[in-house]
Biopython code that builds the backbone (N, CA, C, O; Angstrom):
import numpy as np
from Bio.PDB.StructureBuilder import StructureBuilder

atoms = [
    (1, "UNK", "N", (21.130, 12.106, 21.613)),
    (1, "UNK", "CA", (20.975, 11.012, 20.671)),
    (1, "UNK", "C", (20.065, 9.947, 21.266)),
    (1, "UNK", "O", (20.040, 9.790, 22.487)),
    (2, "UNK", "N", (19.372, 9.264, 20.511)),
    (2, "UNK", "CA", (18.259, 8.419, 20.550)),
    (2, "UNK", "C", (18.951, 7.276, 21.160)),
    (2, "UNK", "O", (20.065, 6.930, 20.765)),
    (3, "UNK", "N", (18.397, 6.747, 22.003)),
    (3, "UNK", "CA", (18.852, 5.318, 22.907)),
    (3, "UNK", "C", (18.199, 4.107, 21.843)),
    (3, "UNK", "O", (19.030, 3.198, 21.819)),
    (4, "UNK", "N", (17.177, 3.808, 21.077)),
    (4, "UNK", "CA", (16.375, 2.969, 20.435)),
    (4, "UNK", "C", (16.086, 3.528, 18.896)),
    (4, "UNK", "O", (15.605, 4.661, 18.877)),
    (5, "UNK", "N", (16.252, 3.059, 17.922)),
    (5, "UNK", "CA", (15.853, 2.874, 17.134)),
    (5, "UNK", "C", (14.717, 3.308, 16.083)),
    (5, "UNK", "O", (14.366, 2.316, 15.444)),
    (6, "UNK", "N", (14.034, 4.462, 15.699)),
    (6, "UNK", "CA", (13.000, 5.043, 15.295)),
    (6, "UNK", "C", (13.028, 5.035, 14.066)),
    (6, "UNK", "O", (11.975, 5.543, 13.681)),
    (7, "UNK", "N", (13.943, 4.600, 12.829)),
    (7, "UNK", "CA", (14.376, 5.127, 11.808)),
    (7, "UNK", "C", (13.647, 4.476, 11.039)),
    (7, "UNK", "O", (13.427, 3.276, 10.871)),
    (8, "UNK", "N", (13.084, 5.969, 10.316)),
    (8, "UNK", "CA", (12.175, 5.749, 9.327)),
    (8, "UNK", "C", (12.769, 6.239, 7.718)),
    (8, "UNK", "O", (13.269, 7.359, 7.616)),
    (9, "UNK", "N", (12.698, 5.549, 6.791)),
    (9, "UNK", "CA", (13.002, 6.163, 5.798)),
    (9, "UNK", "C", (11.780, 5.999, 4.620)),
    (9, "UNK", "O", (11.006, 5.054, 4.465)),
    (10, "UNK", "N", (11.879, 7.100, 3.948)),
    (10, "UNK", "CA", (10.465, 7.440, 2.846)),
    (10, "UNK", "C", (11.393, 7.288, 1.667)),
    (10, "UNK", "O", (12.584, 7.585, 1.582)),
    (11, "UNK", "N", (10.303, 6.580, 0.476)),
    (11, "UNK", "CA", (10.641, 5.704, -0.629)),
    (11, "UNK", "C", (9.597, 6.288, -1.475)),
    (11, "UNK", "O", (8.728, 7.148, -1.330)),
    (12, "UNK", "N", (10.063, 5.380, -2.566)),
    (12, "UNK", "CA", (8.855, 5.435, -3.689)),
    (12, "UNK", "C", (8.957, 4.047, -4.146)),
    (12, "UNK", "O", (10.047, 3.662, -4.568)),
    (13, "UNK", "N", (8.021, 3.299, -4.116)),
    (13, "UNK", "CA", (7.677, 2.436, -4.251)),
    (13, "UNK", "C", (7.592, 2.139, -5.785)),
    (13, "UNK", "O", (7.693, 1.015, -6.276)),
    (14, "UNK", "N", (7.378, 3.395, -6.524)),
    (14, "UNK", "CA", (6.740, 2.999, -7.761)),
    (14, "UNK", "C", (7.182, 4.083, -8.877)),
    (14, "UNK", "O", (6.562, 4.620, -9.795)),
    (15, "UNK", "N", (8.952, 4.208, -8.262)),
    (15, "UNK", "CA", (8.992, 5.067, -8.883)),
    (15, "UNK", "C", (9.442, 4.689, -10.090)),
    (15, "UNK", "O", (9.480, 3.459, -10.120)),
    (16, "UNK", "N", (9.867, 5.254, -11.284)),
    (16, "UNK", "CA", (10.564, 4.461, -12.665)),
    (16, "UNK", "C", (11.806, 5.224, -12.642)),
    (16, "UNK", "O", (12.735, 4.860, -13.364)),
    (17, "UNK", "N", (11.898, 6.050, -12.031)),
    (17, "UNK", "CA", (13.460, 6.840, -11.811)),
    (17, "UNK", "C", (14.649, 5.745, -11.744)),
    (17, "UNK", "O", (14.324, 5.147, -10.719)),
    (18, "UNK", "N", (15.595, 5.241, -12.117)),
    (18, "UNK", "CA", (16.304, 4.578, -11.600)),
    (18, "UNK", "C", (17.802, 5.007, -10.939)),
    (18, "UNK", "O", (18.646, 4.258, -10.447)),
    (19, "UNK", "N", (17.836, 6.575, -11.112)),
    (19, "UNK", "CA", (18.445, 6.867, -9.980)),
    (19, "UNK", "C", (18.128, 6.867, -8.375)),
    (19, "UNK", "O", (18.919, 6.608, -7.467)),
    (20, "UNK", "N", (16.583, 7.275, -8.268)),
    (20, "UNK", "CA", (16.281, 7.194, -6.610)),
    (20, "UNK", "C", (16.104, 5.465, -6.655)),
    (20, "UNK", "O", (16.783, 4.838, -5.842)),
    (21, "UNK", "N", (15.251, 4.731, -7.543)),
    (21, "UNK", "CA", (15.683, 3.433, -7.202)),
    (21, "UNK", "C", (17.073, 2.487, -6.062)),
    (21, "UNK", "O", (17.079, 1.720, -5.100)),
    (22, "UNK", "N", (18.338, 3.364, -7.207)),
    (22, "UNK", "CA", (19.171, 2.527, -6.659)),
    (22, "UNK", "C", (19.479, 3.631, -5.277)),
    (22, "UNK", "O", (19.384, 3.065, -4.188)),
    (23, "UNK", "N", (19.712, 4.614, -5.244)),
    (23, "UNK", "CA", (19.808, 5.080, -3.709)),
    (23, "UNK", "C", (18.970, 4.590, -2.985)),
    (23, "UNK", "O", (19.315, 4.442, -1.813)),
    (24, "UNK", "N", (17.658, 4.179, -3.353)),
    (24, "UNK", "CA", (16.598, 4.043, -2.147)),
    (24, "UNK", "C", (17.278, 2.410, -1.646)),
    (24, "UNK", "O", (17.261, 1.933, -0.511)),
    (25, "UNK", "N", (17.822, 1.825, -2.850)),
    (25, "UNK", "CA", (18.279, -0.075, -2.739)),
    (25, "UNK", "C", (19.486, 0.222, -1.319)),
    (25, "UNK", "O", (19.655, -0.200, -0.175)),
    (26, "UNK", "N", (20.202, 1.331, -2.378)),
    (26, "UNK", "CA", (21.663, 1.211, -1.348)),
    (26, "UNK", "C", (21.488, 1.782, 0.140)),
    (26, "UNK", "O", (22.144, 1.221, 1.018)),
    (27, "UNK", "N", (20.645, 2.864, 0.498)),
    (27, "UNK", "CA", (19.883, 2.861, 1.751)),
    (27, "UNK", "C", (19.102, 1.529, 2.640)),
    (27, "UNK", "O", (19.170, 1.128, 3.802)),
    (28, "UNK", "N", (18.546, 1.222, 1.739)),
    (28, "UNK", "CA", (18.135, -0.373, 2.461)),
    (28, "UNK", "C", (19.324, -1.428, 2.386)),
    (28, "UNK", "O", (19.133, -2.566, 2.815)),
    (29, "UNK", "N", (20.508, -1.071, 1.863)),
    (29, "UNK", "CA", (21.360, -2.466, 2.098)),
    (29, "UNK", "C", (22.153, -2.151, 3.202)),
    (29, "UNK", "O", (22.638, -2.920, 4.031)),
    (30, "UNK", "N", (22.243, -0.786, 3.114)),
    (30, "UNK", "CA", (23.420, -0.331, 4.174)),
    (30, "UNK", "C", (22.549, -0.486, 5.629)),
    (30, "UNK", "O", (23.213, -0.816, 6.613)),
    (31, "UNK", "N", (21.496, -0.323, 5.755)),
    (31, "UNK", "CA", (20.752, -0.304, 7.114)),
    (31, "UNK", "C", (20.583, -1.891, 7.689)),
    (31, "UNK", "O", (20.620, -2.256, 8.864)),
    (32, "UNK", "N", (20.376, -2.759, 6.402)),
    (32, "UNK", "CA", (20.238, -3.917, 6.454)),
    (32, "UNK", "C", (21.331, -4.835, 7.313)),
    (32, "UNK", "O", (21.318, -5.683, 8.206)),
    (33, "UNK", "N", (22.195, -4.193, 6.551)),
    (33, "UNK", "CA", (23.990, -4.729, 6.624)),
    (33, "UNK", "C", (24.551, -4.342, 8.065)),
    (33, "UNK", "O", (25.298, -5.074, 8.715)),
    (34, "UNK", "N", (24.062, -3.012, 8.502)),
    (34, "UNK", "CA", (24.474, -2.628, 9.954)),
    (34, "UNK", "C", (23.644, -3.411, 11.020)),
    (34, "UNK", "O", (24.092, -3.576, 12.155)),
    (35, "UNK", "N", (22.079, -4.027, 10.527)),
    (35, "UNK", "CA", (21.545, -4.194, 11.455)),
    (35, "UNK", "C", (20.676, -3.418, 12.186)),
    (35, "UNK", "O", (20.364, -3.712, 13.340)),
    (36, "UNK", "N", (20.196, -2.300, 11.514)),
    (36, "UNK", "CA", (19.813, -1.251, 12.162)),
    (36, "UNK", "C", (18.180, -1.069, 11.750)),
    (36, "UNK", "O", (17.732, -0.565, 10.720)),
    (37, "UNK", "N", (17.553, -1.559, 12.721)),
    (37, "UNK", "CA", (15.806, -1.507, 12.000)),
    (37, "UNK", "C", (15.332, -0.224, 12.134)),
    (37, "UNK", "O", (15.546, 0.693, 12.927)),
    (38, "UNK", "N", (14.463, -0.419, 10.925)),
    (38, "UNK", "CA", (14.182, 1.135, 10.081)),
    (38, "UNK", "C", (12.405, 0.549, 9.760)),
    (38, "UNK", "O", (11.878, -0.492, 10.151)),
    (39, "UNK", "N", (11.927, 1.460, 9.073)),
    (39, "UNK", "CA", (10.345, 1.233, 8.737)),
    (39, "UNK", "C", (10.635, 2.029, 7.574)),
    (39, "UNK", "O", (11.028, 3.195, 7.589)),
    (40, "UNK", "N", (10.284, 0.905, 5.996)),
    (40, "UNK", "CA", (9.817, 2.047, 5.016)),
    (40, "UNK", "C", (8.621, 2.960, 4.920)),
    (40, "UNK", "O", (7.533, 2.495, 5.259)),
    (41, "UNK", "N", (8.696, 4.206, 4.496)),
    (41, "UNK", "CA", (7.199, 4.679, 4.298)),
    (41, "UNK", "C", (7.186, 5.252, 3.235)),
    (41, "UNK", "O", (7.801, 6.299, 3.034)),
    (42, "UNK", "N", (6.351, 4.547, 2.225)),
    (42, "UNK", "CA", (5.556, 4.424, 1.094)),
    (42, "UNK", "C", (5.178, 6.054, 0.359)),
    (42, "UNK", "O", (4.029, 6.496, 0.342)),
    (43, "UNK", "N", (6.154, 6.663, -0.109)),
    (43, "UNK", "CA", (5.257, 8.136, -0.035)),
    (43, "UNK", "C", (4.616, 7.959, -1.651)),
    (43, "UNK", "O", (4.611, 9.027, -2.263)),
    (44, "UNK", "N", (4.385, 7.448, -1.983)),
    (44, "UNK", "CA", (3.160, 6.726, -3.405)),
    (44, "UNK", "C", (2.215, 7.608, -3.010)),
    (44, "UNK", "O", (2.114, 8.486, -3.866)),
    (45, "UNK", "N", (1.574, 7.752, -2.223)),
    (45, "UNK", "CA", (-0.193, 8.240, -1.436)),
    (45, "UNK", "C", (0.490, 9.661, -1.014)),
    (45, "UNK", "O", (1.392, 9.705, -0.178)),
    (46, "UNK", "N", (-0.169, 11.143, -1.855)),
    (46, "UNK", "CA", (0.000, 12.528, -2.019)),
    (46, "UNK", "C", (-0.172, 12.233, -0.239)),
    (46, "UNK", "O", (0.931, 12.145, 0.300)),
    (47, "UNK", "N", (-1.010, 12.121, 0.436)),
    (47, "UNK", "CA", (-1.377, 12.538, 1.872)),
    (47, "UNK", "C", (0.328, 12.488, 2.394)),
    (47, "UNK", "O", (0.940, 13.502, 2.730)),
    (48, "UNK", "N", (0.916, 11.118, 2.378)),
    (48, "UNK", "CA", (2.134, 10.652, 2.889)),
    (48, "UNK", "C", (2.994, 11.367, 1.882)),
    (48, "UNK", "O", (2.266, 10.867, 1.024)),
    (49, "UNK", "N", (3.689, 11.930, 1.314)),
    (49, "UNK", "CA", (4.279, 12.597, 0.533)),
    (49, "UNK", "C", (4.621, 14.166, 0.853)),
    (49, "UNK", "O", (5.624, 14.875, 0.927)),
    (50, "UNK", "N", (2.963, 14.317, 1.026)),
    (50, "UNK", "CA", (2.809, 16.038, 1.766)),
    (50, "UNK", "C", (3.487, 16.251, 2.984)),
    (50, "UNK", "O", (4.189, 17.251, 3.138)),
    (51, "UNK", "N", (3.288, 15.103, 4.168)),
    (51, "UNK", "CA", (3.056, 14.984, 5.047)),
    (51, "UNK", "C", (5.021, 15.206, 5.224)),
    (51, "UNK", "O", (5.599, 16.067, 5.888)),
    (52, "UNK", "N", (5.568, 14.227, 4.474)),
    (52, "UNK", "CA", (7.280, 14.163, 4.346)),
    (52, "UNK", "C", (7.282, 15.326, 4.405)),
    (52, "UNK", "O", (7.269, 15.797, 5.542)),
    (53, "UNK", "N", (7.296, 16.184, 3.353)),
    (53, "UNK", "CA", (7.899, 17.434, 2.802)),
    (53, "UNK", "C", (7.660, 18.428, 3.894)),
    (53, "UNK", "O", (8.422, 19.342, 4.210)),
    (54, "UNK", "N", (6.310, 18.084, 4.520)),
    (54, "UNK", "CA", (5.863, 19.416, 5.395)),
    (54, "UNK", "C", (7.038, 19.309, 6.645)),
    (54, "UNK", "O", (7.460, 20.283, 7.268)),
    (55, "UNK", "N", (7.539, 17.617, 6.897)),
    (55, "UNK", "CA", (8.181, 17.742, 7.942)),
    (55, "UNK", "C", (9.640, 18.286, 7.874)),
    (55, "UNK", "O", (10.224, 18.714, 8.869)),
    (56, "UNK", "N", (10.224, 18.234, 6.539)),
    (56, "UNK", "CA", (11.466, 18.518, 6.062)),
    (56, "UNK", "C", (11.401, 20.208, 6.021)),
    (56, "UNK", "O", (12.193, 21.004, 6.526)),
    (57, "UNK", "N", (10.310, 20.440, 5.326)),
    (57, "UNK", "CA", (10.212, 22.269, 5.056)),
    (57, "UNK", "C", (10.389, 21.919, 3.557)),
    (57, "UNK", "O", (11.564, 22.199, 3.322)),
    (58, "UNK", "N", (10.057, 21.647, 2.902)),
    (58, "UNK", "CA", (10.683, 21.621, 1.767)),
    (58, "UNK", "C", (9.489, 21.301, 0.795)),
    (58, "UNK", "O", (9.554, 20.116, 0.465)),
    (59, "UNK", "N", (8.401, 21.963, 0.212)),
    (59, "UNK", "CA", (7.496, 21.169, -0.921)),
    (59, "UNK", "C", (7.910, 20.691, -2.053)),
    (59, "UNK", "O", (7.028, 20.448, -2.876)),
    (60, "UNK", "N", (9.302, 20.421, -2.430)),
    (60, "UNK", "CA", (9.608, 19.922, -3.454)),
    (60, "UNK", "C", (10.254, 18.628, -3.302)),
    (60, "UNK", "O", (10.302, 17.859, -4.261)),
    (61, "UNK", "N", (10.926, 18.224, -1.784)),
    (61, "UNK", "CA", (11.551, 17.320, -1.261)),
    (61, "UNK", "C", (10.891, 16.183, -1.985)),
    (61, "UNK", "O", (9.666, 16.056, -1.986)),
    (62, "UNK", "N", (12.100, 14.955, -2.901)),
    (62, "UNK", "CA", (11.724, 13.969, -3.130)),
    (62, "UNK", "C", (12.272, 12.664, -2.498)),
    (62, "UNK", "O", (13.126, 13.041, -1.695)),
    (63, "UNK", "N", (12.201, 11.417, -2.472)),
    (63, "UNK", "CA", (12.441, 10.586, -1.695)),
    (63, "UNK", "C", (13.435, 10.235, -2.173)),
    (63, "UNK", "O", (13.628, 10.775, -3.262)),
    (64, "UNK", "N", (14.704, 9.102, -1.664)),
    (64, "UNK", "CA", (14.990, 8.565, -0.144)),
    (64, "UNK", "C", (14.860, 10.438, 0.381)),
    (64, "UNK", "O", (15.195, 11.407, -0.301)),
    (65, "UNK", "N", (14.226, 10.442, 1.884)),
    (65, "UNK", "CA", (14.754, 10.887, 3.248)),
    (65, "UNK", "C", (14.551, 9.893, 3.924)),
    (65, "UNK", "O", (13.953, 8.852, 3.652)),
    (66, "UNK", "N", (15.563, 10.552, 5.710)),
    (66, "UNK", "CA", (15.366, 9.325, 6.365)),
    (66, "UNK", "C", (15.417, 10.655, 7.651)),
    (66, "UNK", "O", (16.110, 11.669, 7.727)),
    (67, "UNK", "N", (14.317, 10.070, 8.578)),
    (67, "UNK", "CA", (13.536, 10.233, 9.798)),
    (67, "UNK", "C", (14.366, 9.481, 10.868)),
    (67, "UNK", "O", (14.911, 8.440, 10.502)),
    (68, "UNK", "N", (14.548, 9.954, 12.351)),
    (68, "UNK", "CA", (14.783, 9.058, 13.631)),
    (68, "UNK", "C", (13.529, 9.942, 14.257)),
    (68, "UNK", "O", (13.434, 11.131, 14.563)),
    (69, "UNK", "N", (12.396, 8.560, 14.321)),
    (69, "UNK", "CA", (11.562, 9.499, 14.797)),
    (69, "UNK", "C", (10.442, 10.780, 13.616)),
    (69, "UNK", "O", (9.850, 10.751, 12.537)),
    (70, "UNK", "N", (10.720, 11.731, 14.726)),
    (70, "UNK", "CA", (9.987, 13.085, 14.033)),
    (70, "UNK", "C", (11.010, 13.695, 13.390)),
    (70, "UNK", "O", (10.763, 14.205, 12.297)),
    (71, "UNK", "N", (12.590, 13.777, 14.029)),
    (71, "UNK", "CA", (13.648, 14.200, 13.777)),
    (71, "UNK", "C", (14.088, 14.198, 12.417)),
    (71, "UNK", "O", (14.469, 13.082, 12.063)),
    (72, "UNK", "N", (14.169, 15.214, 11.411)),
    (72, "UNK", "CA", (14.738, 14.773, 10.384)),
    (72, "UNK", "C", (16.035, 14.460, 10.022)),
    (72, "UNK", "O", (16.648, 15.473, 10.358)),
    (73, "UNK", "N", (17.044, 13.488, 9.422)),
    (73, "UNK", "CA", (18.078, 13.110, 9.283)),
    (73, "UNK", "C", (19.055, 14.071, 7.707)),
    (73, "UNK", "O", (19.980, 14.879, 7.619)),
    (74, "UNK", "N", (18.135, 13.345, 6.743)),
    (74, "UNK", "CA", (18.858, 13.798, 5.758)),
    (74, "UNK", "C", (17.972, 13.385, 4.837)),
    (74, "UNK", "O", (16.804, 13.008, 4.940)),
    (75, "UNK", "N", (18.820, 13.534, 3.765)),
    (75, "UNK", "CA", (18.495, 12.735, 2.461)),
    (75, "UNK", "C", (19.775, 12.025, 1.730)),
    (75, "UNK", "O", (20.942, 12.129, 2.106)),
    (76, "UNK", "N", (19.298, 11.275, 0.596)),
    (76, "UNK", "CA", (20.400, 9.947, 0.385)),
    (76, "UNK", "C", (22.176, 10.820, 0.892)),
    (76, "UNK", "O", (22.965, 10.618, 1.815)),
    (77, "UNK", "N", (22.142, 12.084, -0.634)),
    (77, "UNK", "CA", (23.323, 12.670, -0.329)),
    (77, "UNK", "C", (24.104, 12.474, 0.715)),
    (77, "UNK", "O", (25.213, 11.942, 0.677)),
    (78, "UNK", "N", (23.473, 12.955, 1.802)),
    (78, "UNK", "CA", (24.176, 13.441, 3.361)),
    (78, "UNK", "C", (24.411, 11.905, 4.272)),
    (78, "UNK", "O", (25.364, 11.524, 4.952)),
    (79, "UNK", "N", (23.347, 11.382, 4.000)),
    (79, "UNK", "CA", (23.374, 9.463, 4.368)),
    (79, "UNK", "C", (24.768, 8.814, 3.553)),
    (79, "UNK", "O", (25.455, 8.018, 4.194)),
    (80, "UNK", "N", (25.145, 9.138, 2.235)),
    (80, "UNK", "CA", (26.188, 8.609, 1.482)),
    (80, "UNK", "C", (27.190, 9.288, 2.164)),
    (80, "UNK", "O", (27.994, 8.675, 2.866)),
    (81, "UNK", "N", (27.228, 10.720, 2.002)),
    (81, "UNK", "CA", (28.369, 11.035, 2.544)),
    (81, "UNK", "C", (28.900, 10.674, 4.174)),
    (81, "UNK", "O", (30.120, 10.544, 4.278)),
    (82, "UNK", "N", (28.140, 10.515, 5.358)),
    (82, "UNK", "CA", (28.129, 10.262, 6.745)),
    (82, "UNK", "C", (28.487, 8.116, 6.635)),
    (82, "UNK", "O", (28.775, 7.373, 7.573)),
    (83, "UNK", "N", (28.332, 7.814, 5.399)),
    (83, "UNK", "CA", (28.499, 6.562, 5.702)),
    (83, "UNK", "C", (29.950, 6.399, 5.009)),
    (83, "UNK", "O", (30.513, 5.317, 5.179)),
    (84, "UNK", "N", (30.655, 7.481, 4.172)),
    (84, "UNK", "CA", (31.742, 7.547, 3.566)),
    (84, "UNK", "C", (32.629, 7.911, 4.532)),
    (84, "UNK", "O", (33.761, 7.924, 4.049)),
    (85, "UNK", "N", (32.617, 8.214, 5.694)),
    (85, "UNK", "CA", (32.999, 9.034, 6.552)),
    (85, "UNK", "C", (33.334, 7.626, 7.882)),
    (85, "UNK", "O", (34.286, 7.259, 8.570)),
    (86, "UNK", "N", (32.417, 7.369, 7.740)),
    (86, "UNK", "CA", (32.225, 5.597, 8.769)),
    (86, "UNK", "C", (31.501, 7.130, 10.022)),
    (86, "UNK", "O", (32.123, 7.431, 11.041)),
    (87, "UNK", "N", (30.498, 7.675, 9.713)),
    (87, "UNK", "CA", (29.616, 8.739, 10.848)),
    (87, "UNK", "C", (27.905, 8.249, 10.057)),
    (87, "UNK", "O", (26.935, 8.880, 9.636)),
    (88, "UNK", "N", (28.224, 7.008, 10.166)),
    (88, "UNK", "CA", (26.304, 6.602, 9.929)),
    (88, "UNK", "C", (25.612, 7.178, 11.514)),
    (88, "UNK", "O", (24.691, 7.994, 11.555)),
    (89, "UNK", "N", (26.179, 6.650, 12.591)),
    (89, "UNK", "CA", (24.897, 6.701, 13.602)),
    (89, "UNK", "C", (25.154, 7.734, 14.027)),
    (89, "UNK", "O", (24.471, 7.860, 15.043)),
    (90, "UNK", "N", (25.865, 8.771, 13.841)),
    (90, "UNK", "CA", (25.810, 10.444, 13.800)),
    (90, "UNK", "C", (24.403, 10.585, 13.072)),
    (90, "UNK", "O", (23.307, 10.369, 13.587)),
    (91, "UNK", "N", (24.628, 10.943, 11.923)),
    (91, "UNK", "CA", (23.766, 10.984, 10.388)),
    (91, "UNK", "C", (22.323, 10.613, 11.268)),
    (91, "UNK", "O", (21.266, 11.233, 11.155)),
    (92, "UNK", "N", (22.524, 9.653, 12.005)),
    (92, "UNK", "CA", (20.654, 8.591, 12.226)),
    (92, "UNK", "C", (20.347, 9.120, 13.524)),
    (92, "UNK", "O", (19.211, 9.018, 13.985)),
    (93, "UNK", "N", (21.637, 9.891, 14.380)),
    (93, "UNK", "CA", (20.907, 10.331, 15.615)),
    (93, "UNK", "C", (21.083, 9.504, 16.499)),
    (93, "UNK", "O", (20.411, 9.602, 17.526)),
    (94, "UNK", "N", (21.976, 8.522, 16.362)),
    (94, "UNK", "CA", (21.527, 7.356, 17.320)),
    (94, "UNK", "C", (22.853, 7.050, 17.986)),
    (94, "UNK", "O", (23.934, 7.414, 17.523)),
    (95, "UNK", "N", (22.651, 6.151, 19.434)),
    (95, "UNK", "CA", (24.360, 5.937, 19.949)),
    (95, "UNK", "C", (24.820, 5.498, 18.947)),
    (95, "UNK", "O", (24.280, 5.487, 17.841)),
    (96, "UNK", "N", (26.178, 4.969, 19.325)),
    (96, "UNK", "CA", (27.231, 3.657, 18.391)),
    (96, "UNK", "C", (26.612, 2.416, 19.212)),
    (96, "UNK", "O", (27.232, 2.099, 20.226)),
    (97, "UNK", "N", (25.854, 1.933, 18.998)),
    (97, "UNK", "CA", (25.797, 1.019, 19.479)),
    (97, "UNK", "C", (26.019, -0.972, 18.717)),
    (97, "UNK", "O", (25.766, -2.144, 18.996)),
    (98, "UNK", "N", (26.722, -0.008, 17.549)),
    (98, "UNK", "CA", (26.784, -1.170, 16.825)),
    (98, "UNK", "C", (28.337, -1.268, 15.899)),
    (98, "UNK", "O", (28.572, -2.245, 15.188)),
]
sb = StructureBuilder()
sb.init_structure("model")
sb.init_model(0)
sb.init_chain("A")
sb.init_seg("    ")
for serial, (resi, resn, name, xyz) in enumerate(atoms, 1):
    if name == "N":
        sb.init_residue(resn, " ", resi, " ")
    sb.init_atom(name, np.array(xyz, "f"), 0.0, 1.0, " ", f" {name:<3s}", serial, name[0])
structure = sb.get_structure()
């Protein structure tokens, strides 16, 4: 497990879905709320989008996923369920350090 912090999670910025909306909200509140810095990335731009999916395996993969690193984590599902569980920094790869 990761000593620091890498966590990246991929969004849509622009999406009109308002189901990934609110997962992508409740992903940013819960990371917010723990304290745990993350970097959104914008997958709007096909390059960044491709680039997700290629790392997941998956060409259909749509956003929230979330990254530690190169490492892939999950997607919202598995993030909801690991935070239902109180196993977020399992889920992120990372100590307990919080």
């Amino acid at each position: 497990m990761s000593d620091n912090s890498d966590i990246k999670v991929y969004y849509s910025s622009a999406s009109g879905n308002l189901k990934m909306n609110t997962q992508q909200q409740f992903i940013f509140s819960v990371l917010d709320g723990q304290k745990i810095p993350y970097k959104r990335v914008d997958v709007d731009s096909r390059e960044v989008r491709e680039s997700m999916r290629c790392q997941i395996g998956n060409d259909k993969a749509l956003p929230p996923q979330i990254f530690n690193g190169e490492q892939y984590c999950g997607d919202y599902q598995k993030f909801f369920d690991k935070v239902e569980c109180s196993r977020l920094m399992e889920f992120l790869k990372l100590k307990d350090q919080h």
